[in-house]
N, C-alpha and C positions, 0 to 999 in steps of 0.2 A: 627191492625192499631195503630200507637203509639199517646199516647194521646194529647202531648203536638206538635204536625207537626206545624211547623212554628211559634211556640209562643215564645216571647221574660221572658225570667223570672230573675230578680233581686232577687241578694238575700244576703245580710249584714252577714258578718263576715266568708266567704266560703274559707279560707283557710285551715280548718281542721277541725275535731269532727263531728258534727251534721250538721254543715253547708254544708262542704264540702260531707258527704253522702249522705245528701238533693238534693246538687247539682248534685251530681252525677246518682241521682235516678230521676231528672229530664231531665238531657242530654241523657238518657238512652230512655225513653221518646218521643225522639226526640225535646225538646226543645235547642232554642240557651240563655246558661246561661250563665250570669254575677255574677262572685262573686266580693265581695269587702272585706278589710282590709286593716291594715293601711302597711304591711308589705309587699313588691314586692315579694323579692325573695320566699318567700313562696307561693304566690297566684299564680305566674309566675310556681312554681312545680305541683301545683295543678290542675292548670288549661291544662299544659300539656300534663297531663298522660289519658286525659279525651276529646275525639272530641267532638265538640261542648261547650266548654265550654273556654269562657273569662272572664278577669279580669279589673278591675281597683281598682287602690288605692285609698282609701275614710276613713275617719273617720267616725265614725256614729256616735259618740259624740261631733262633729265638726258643728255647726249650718251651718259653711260657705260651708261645705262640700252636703248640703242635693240636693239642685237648679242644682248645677254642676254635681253632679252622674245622677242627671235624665237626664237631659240638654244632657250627653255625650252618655249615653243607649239610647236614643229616635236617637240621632242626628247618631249615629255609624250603629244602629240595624231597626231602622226604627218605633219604637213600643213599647210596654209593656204590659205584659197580666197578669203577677203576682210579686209581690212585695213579699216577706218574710225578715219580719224583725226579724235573727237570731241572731246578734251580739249582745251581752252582757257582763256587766260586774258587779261585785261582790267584798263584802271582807266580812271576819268574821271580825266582827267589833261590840264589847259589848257597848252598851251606852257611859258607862264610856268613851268609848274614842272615840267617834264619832267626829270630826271634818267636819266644813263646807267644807272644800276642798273634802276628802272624801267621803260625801253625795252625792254634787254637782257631782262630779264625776258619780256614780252610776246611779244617774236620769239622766243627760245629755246621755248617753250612753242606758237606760233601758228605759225612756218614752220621753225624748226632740228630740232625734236623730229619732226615727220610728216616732212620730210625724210629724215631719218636710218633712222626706221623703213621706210618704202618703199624706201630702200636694203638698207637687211639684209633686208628682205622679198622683194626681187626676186626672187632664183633660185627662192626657194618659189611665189611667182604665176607666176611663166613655168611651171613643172612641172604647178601644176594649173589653167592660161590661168586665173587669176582676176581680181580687181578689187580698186580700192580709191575708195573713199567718202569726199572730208574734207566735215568741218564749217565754214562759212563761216559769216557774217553778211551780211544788207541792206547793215550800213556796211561790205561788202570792198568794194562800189562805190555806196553812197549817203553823201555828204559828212555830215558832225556835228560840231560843235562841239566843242571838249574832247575827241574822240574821232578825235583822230588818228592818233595811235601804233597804237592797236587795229585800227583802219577799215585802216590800211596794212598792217597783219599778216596781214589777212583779204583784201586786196587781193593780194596777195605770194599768198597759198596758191590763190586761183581762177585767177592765171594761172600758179602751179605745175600745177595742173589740169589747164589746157589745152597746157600743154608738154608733162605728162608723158604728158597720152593719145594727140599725135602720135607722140612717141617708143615708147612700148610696145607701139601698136596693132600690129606686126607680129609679136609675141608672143602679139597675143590678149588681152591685159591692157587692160582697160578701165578707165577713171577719170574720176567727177564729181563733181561736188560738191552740197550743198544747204547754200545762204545760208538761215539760219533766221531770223526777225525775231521781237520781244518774245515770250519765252514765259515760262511760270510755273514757273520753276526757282529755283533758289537763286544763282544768279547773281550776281542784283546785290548780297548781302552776303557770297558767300564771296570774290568776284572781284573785285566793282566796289567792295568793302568799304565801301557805306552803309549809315546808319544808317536803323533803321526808318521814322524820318518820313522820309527822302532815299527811299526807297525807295517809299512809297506816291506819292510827290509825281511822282517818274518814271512812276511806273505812271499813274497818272490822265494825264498829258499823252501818253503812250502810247495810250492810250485810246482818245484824243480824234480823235487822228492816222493810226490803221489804218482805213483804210475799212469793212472789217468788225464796227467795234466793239468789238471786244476782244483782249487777248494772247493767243498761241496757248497752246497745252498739247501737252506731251512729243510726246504721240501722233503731233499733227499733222505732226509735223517726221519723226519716227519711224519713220512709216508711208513717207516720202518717199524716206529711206535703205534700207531694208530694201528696198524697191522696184526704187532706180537698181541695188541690188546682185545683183537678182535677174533669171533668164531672162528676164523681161517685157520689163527692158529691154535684152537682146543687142543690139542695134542704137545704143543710143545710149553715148555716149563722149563727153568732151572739153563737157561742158554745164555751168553753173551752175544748177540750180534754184531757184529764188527762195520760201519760201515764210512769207510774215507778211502775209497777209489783207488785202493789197493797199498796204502803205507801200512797198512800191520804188515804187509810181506815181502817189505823192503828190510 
């Protein structure tokens, strides 16, 4: 019996990486999934190669955008059962040269956007006791260099996490999160906007540094969400999952 039979599942930033394997591990599933991003033609590939699975375009760093994505999933789909707030955004960004636009960026996008949409999403999770899933990182609580700004935004949403699964558990509404550590996404150049050599140069010291030997892949993280979201876990709420092949215990 597939888990998700008739359930409606939202899920921020699904045109590739983590999102899109997420999503796809829920249509699988048999849920009807909604990705979002800000880019058509992408989400429009993604969503095609996968039944069950639709799109809309949405910012999640976009305040005006949060009312509207729910507004059109409830109004299109009939419902909502889970939320995953995976879209994210990042830079290596050392003090030194941190600018207000740049911060602002990050938290609009990392805690203002999943915010907002778990607020317009409420009344629809109370109605079908559902859940919601964000996207963390290793650095929401392991310290990094240059990577403050980020490591805070991700910090800020595991202990939104944890407030908000005191606060809804009497509704029924569960909520946790999974800290995902180096995976093979497109990340570090759509987001972290380095250049190829930057990019391989992180990855090898990456590497070196996961106990396991190497960066995860979509699946791994994938399989972790679709999971917390699922009957398996009815019991647990209010958790960080950690999962990067052993760097939180480095």
């Amino acid at each position: 019996m597939k888990q998700f039979e008739n359930k409606v599942v939202l899920l921020t930033g699904g045109g590739a990486g983590i999102g899109l394997a997420a999503a796809a591990g829920f249509a699988r599933q048999g849920a009807r999934v909604v990705i979002t991003g800000r880019r058509e033609e992408t989400l429009e590939a993604a969503s095609r190669g996968h039944p069950g699975m639709d799109y809309l375009v949405a910012d999640a760093g976009n305040p005006a955008d949060a009312e509207r994505t729910i507004a059109t999933v409830v109004s299109r789909w009939g419902r909502l059962d889970v939320l995953v707030n995976n879209a994210g955004a990042g830079a290596i960004l050392p003090l030194s040269q941190a600018s207000s636009e740049q911060i602002t960026e990050i938290f609009a996008v990392n805690v203002v956007g999943p915010s907002l949409l778990a607020t317009a999403a409420l009344p629809h999770l109370k109605k079908s006791v559902g859940t919601i899933v964000n996207v963390s990182s290793t650095f929401g609580h392991k310290a990094a260099a240059s990577l403050s700004h980020y490591a805070a935004s991700k910090a800020a949403l595991e202990h939104l996490t944890r407030c908000w699964a005191l606060e809804l558990a009497a509704d029924g509404i569960r909520v946790n999160a999974v800290a995902a550590g180096p995976t093979e996404t497109d990340f570090l150049t759509e987001r972290m906007k380095l250049s190829a050599d930057q990019v391989e140069s992180v990855k090898a010291q990456e590497r070196t540094r996961i106990p396991l030997g190497r960066r995860g892949l979509p699946d791994d993280v994938a399989s972790c969400i679709v999971s917390l979201a699922s009957p398996v876990a009815a019991w647990i709420t209010g958790q960080v999952i950690t999962v990067d092949g052993g760097l939180d215990a480095t």
